[in-house]
VOPAGU-2260 file (C-alpha; in pm, 1 decimal, decimal comma):
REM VOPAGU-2260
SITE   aa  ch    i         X         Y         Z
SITE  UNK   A    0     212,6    3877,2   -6858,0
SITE  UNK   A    1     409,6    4222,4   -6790,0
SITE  UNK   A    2     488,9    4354,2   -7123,3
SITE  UNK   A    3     747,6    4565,1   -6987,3
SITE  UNK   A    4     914,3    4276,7   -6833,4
SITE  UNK   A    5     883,0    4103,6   -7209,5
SITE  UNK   A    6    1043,6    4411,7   -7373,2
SITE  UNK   A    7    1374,7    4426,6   -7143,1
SITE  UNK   A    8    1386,0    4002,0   -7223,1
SITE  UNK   A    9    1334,1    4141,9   -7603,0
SITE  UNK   A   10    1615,9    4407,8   -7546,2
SITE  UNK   A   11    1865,5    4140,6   -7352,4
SITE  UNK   A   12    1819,6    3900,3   -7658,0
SITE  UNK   A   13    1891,2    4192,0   -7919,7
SITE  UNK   A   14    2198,3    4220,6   -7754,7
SITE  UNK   A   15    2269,3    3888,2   -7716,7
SITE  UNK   A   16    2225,9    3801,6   -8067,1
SITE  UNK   A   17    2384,1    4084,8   -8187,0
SITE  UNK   A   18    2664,4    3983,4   -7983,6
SITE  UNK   A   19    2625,1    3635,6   -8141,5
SITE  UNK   A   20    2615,4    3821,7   -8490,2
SITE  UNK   A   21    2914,2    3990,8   -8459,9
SITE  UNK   A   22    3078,7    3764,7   -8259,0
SITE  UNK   A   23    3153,1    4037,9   -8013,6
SITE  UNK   A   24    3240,1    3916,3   -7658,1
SITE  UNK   A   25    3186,8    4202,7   -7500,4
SITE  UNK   A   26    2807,4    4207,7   -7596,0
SITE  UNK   A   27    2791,6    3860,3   -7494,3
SITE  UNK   A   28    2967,7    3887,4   -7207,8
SITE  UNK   A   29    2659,7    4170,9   -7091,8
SITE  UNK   A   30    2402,9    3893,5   -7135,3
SITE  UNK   A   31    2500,6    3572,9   -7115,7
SITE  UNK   A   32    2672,6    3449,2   -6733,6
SITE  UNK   A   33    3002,5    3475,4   -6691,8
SITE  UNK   A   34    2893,8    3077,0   -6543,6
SITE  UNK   A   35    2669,5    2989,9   -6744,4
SITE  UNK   A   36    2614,1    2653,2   -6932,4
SITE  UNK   A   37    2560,1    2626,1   -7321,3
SITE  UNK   A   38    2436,0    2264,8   -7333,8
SITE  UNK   A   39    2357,6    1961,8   -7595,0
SITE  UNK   A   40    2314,1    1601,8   -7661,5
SITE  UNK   A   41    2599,8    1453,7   -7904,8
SITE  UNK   A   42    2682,3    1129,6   -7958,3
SITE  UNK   A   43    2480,4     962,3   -7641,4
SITE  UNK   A   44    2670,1    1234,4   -7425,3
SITE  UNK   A   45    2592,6    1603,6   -7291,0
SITE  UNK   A   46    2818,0    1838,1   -7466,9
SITE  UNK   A   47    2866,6    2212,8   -7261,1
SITE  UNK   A   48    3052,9    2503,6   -7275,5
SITE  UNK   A   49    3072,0    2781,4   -7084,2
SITE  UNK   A   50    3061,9    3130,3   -7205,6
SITE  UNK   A   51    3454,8    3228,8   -7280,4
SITE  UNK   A   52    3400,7    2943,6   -7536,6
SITE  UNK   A   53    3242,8    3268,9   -7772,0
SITE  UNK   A   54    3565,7    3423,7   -7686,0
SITE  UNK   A   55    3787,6    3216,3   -7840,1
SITE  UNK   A   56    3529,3    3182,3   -8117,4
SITE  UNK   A   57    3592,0    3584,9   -8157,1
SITE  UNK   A   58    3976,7    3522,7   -8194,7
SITE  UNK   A   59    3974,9    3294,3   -8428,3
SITE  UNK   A   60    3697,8    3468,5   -8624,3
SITE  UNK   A   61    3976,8    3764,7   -8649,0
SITE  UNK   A   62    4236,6    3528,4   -8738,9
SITE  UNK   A   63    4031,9    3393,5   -9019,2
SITE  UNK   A   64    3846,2    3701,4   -9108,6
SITE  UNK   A   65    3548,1    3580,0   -9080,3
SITE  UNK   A   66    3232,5    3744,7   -9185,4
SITE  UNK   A   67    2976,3    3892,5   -8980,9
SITE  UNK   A   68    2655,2    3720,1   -8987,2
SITE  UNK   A   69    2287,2    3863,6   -8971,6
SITE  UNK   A   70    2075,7    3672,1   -8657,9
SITE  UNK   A   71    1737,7    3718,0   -8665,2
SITE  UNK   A   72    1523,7    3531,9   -8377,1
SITE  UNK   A   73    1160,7    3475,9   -8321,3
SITE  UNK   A   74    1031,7    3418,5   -7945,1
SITE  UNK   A   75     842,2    3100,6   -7950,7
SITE  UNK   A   76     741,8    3056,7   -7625,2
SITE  UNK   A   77     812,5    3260,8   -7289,9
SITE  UNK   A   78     716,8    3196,6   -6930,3
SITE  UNK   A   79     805,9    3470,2   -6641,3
SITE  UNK   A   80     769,0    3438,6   -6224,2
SITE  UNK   A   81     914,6    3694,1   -6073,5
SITE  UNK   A   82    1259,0    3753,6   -6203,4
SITE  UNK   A   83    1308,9    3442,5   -6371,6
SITE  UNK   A   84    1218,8    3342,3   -6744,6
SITE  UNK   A   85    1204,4    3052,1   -6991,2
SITE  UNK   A   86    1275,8    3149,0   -7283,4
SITE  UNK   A   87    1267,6    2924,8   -7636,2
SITE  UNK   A   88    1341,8    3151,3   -7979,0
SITE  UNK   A   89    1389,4    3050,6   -8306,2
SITE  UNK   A   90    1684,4    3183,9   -8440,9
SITE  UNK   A   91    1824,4    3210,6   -8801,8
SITE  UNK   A   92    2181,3    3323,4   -8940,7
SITE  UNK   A   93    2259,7    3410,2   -9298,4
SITE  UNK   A   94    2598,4    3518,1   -9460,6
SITE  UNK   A   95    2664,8    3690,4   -9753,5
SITE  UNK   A   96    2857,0    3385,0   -9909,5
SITE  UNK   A   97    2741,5    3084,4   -9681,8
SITE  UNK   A   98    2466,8    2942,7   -9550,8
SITE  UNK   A   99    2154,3    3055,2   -9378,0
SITE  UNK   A  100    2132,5    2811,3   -9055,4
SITE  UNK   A  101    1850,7    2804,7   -8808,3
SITE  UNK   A  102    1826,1    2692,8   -8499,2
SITE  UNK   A  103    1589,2    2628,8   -8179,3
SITE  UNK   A  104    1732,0    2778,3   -7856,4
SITE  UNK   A  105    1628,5    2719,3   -7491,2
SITE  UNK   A  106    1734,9    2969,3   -7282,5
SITE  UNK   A  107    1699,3    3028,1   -6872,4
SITE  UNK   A  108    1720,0    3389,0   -6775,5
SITE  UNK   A  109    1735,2    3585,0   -6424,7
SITE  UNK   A  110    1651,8    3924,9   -6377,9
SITE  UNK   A  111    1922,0    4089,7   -6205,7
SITE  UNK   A  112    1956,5    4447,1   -6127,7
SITE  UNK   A  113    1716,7    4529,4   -6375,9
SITE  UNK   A  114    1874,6    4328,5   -6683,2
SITE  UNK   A  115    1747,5    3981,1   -6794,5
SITE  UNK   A  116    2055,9    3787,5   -6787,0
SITE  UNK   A  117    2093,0    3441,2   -6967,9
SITE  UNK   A  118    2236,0    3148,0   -6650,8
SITE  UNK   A  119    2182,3    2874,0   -6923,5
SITE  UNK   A  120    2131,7    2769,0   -7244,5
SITE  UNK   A  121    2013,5    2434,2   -7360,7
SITE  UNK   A  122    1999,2    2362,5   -7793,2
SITE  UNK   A  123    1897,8    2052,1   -7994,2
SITE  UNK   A  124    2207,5    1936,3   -8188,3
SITE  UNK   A  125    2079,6    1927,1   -8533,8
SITE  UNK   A  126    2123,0    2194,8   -8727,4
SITE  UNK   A  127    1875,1    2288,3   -9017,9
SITE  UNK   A  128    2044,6    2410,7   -9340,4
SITE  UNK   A  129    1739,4    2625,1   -9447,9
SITE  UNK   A  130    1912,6    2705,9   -9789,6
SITE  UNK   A  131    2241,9    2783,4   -9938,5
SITE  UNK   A  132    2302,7    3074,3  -10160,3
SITE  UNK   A  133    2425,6    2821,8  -10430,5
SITE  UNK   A  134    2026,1    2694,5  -10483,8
């Protein structure tokens, strides 16, 4: 595998999950498709979103001053032809006062004009509370 081509899907998911972090849109926005699909199973039926959904997350965030979190990710498994990529990471948030939340992401990416650009994203619906600061 192209370990350049691994490093610019490394750099596109720093800024995606930065963007995630932060909840800033605008980083999002650079990554994720202004069309693309966030997707789940809930309740017998597929749950999406598209990405302005992370917008309004970001305005109500400011509303309710809500912290920043800190998003770390892992890359569990990565597959690239040509300029597209499957992409699964492992990817864990932790607050100051809440708490720390991981999840297992799926995500499709194309390469266009030289950025790795997220078209879809597909995540299990459970939620793992990995601890609380409480414990």
């Amino acid at each position: 595998m192209n370990t350049s081509e691994i490093e610019n899907i490394q750099k596109s998911l720093d800024i995606f999950v930065k963007g995630l972090n932060l909840l800033d849109y605008d980083k999002i926005s650079e990554i994720f498709f202004e069309k693309g699909l966030s997707c789940g199973a809930l309740k017998g039926e597929i749950s999406y979103v598209f990405r302005d959904h992370w917008k309004t997350m970001a305005e109500q965030a400011k509303k309710e001053d809500i912290e920043p979190t800190t998003g770390t990710y892992t890359i569990k498994s990565l597959n690239i032809i040509g300029n597209a990529a499957s992409v699964i990471i492992d990817l864990i948030f932790r607050t100051e006062d809440k708490i720390t939340e991981r999840y297992i992401d799926f995500y499709h990416m194309l390469k266009v004009n030289d950025t790795w650009r997220i078209v879809n994203k597909i995540y299990p619906t459970n939620v793992e509370i990995v601890s609380t600061k409480d414990h």
